[in-house]
C-alpha positions in Angstrom: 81.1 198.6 109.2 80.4 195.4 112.1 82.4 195.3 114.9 83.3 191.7 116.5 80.3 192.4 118.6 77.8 192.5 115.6 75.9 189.2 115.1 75.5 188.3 111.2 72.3 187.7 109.7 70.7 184.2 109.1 71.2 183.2 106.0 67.6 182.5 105.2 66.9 186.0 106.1 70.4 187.2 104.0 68.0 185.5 101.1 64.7 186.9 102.2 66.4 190.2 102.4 68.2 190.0 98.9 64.9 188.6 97.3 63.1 191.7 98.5 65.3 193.9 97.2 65.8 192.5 93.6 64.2 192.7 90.2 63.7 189.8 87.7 66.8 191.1 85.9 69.0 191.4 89.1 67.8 188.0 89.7 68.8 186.7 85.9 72.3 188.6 86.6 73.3 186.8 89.7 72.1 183.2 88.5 74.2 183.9 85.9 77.3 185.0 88.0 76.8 181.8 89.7 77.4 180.0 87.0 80.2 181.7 85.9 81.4 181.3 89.3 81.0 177.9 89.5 83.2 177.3 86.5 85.5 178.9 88.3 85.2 176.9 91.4 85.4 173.8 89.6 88.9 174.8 88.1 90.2 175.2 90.9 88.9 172.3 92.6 91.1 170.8 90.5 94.2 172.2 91.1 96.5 171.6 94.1 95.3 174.8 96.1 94.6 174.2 100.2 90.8 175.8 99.1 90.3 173.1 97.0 88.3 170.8 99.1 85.6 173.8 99.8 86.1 175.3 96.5 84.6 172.0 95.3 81.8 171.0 97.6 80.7 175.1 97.2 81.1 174.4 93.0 78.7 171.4 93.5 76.2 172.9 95.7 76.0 175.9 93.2 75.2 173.5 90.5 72.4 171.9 92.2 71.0 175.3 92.8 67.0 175.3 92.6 65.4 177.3 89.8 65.7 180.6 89.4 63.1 182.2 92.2 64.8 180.2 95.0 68.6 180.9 93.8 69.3 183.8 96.1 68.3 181.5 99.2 70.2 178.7 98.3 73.4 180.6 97.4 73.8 182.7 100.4 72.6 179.5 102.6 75.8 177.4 100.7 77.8 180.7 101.2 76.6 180.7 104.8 77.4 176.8 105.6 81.3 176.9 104.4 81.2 180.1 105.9 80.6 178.7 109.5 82.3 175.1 108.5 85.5 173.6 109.5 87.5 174.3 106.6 89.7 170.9 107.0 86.1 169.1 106.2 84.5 167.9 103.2 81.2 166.3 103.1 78.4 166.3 100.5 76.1 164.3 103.2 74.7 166.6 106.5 76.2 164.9 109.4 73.6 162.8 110.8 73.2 161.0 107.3 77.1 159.2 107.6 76.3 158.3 111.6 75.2 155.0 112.1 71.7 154.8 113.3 71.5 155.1 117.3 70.8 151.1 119.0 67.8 150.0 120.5 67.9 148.8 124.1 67.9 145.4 122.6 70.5 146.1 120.9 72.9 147.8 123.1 71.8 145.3 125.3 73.2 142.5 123.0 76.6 144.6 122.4 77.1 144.8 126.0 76.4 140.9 126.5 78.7 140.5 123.9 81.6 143.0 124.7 81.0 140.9 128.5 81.6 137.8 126.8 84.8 138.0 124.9 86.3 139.8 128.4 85.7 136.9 130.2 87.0 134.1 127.8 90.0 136.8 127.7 90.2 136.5 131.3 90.0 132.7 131.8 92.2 132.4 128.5 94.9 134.5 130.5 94.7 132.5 133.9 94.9 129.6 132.5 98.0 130.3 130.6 99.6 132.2 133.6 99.0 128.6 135.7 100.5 127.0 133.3 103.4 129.2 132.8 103.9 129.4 136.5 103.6 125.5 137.3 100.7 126.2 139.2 98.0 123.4 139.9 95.4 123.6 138.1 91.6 122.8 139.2 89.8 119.8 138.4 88.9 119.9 135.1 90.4 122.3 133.6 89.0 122.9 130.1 85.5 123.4 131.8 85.8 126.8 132.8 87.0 127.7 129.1 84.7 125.7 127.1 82.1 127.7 128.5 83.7 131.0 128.7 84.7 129.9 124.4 80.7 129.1 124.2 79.4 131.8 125.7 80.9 134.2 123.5 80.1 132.6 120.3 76.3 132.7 121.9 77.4 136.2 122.3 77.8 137.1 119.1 75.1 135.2 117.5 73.1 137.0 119.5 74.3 140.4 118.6 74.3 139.0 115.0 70.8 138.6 115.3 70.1 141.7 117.0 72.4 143.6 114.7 72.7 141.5 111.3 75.0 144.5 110.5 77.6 143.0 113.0 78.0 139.9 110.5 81.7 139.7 109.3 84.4 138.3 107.3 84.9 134.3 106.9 87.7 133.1 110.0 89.7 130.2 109.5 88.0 128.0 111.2 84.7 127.8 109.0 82.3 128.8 111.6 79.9 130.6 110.1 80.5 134.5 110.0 77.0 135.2 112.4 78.3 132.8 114.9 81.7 134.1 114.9 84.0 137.4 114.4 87.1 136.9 112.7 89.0 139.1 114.4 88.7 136.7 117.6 90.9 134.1 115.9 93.6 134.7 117.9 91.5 133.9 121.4 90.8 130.2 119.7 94.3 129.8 118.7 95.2 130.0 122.4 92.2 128.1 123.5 93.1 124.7 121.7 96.9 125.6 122.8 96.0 125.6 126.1 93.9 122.7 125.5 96.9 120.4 123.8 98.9 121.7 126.9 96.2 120.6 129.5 94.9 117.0 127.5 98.9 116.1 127.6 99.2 112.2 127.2 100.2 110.5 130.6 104.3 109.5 130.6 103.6 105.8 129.9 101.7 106.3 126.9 102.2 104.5 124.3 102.7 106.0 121.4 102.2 104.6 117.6 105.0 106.0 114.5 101.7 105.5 112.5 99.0 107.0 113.8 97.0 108.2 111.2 97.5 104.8 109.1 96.9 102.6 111.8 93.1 103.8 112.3 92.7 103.6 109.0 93.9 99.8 109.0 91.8 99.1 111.9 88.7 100.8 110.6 89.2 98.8 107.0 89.8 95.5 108.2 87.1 96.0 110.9 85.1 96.8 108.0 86.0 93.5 105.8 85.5 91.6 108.9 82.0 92.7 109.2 81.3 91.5 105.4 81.7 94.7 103.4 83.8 94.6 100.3 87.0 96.3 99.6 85.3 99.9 98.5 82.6 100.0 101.3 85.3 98.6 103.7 87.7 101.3 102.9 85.2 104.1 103.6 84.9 102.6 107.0 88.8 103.3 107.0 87.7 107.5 106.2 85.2 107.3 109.0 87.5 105.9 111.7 89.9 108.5 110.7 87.0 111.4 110.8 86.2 110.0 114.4 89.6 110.1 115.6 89.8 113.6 114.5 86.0 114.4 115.6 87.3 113.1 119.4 91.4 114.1 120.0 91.5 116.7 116.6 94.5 114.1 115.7 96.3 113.7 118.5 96.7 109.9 119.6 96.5 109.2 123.7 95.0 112.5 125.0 93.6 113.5 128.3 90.7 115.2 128.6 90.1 118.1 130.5 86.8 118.3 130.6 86.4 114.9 132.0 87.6 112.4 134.7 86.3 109.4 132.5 86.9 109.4 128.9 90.7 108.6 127.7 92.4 107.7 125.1 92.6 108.3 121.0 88.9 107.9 120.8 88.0 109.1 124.1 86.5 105.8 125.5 85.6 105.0 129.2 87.1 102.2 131.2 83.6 99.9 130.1 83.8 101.2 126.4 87.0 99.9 126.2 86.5 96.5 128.2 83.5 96.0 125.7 85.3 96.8 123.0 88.1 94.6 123.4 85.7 91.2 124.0 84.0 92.1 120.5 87.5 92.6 118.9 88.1 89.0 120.7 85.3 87.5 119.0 86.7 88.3 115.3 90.4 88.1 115.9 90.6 84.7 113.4 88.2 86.6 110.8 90.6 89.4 111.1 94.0 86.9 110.9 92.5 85.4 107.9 91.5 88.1 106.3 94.6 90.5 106.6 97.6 88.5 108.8 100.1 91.4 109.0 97.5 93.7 110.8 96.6 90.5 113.0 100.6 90.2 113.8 100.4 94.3 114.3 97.8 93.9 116.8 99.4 90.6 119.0 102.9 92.7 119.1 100.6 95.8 120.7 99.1 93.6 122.8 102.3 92.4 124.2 103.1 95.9 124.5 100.3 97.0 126.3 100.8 94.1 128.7 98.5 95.9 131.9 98.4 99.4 131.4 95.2 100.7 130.7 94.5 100.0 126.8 93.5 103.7 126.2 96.9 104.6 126.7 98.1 102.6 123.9 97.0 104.2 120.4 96.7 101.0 118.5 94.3 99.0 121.4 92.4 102.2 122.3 91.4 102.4 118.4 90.9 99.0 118.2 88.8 99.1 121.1 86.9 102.2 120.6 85.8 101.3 117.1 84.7 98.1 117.9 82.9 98.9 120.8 80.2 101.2 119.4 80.9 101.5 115.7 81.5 98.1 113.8 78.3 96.7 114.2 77.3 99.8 111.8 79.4 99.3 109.4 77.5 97.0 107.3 74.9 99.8 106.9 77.3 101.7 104.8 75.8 101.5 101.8 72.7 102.3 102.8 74.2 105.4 104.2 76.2 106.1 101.8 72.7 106.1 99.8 71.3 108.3 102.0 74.0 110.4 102.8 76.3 110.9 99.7 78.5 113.3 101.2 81.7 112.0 103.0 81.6 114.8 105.8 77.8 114.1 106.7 78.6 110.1 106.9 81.4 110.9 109.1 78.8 112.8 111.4 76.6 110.4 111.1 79.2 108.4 113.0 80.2 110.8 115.0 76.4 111.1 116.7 76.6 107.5 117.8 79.2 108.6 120.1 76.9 111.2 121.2 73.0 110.1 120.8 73.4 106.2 119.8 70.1 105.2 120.7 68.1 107.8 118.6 70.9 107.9 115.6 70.1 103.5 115.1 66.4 104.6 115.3 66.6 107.1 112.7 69.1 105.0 110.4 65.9 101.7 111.1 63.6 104.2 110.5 63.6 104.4 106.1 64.0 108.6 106.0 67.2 109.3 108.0 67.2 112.7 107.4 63.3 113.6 107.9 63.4 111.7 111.4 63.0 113.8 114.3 64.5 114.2 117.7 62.2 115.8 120.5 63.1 114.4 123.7 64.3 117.2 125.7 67.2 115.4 127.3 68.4 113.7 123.9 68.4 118.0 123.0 70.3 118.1 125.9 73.3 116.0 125.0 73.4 117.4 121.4 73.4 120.8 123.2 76.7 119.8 125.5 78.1 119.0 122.3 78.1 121.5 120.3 75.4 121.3 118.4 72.3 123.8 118.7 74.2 125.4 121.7 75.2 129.0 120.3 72.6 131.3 120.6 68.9 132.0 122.3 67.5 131.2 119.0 69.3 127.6 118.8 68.9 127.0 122.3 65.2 127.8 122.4 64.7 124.5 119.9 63.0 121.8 121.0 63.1 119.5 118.7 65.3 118.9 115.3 65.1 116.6 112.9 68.5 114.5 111.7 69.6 117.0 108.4 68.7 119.9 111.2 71.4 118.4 113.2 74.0 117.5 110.8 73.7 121.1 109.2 74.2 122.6 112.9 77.5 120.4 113.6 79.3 123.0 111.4 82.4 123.1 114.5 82.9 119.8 112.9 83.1 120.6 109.5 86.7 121.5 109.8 87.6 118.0 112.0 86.8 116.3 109.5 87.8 118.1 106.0 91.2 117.5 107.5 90.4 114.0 107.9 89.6 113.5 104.4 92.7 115.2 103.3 94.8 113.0 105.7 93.2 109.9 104.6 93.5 111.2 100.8 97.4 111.6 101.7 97.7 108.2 103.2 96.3 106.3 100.1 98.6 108.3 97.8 101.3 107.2 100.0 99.9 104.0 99.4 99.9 104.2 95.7 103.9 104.7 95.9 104.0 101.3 97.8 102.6 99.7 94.6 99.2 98.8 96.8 96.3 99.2 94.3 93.6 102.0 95.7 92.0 104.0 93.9 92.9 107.7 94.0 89.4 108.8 95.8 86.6 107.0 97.7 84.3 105.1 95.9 80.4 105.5 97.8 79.0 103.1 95.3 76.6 100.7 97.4 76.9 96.9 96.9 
């Protein structure tokens, strides 16, 4: 008999020992108690016994049992195993098979990066908010510290993405893609544009509109029927005022900005923009009192309003202002975008890059093949870069050139800017419908 002192035998030598030992009939009789056994086993694997969970990884393992010269091994190595196993586990896969496979440095390099990342937009996201709570001052722009706190951990995790294309997740609600962003941080960018409406407050003497939605819509239209489109074409230059409104303040009229001491206002203009804008809105005032007189009447009462603060301020004259300034003499090319571009969210882009790369987008729009035209001038990369656009990432930074359907397919942080805007203008013409105006129920991109 062992004692607790005696050490049991390997059970590759419990096999070698038992195969010695046996004859051909032997052997035939225990393959067939196996079997037997292994009915057994299986029974009671399904009953509510606490053996069950061993009974039937042991019934399974003696079912795959080699033939019949290498039974005795593999019985006494199963008996061996459950012998010697924990006997609250059950797994048909050896332990190293369900592990994930061990990072490279590159990798675990990337996770680290990342992990860094998200604890520092956590950090800033938390001081900010304790300021603010706290009625502390905060520093000169504001906003600059967290958008590049939010961008560096969406670089983060594109990077690890790339690394690790395992790490790619769920969709968010935000539509960015799932490489460039994990869902589960959606409550960090809640609190970022929070923070954000908090800090881009409108100054006290704004001037608010009841309308403001509508009114850039008006504006945009008549604008557009001012400029010589007709009612269709002019009407989609009502959907891309509204996209750019939404592209610039997300929808909210007389913001701040804290990333900037110069631009203002519902479509984020500087002091020239606006003075420019307002001697080109000068120029077609009688165009724009023949063609509509109740916007024209709108627009004297604003101006009243206004009287001498700065025009930003006022939602109506900021629109006005900002539209005509560096959008309305493109509106005529509508069509011919609308050709080129037959997808409402791409024309509203397209818009959206003359407030960003002007020079280059009017090149590429003269140029016959919008979206074949390509940008590489490493400071126009630049400005795309502090906006938005190829800025996530080593991969997307490392380009150096792009052309324009590159960059429209890598402003997906706008995508969602200005889906809403189509579904707010949408809402304002059915609105419209009810005040017995004849629209039709969805833009038409037919050219003239």
């Amino acid at each position: 008999m062992a004692t607790s002192s005696d050490t049991a035998a390997p059970s590759s030598q419990l096999g070698r020992i038992a195969r010695r030992t046996a004859s051909p009939s032997i052997l035939k009789l225990v393959a067939d108690a196996a079997v037997r056994a292994a009915a057994r086993i299986v029974n009671a694997a399904t009953s509510k016994s606490p053996a069950t969970p061993r009974a039937g990884a042991l019934a399974l393992g003696l079912l795959l049992t080699p033939p019949l010269s290498n039974a005795i091994d593999a019985i006494t190595g199963m008996v061996a195993s459950f012998v010697q196993a924990d006997i609250g586990h059950l797994s048909f896969m050896p332990p190293a098979w369900g592990q994930p496979a061990a990072l490279t440095t590159s990798q675990a390099d990337a996770l680290n990066a990342y992990n860094n990342a998200v604890s520092q937009f956590k950090s800033i996201l938390s001081q900010r908010r304790a300021q603010i709570n706290s009625r502390q001052p905060l520093p000169n722009l504001p906003g600059q510290a967290l958008y590049l706190a939010r961008n560096n951990m969406i670089s983060a995790y594109r990077d690890l993405t790339d690394a690790v294309p395992s790490r790619i997740g769920r969709a968010n609600k935000f539509g960015i893609p799932p490489a460039y962003f994990d869902a589960d941080n959606e409550p960090l960018l809640d609190e970022y544009t929070n923070l954000f409406t908090i800090m881009q407050a409108p100054p006290a003497n704004a001037q608010n509109s009841d309308t403001p939605f509508r009114d850039v819509v008006d504006l945009g239209t008549a604008i557009g029927r001012a400029k010589g489109l007709d009612a269709a074409n002019a009407e989609l230059a009502g959907l891309i005022s509204l996209g750019l409104f939404f592209a610039e303040t997300n929808g909210n009229q007389n913001m701040g900005n804290a990333r900037s001491n110069t631009y203002k206002g519902s479509l984020q203009t500087g002091v020239s923009e606006d003075q420019n804008g307002r001697r080109k809105w000068a120029a077609i005032k009688k165009s724009i009192a023949a063609l509509d007189p109740a916007l024209s009447a709108r627009d004297d009462r604003e101006e009243a309003r206004v009287g001498n603060l700065d025009h930003r301020f006022n939602h109506w004259t900021a629109v006005r202002d900002g539209l005509m300034n560096a959008h309305a003499e493109l509106f005529l090319q509508i069509p011919a975008i609308v050709k080129a571009l037959p997808n409402p969210i791409d024309q509203m882009k397209l818009f959206e890059l003359i407030q960003i790369i002007p020079s280059p987008t009017r090149s590429a729009l003269g140029s016959g093949n919008f979206a074949a035209y390509r940008i590489s001038d490493p400071t126009i990369m630049g400005y795309l870069r502090n906006n938005s656009v190829f800025t996530f990432g080593q991969a997307d930074r490392a380009k150096t050139s792009a052309t324009f359907r590159e960059i429209l397919n890598a402003m997906w942080l706008f995508n969602d800017k200005f889906e809403r805007a189509l579904s707010k203008f949408k809402e304002i013409k059915g609105q419209r419908k009810g005040e017995n105006r004849q629209l039709p129920t969805r833009p038409r991109f037919t050219p003239t």
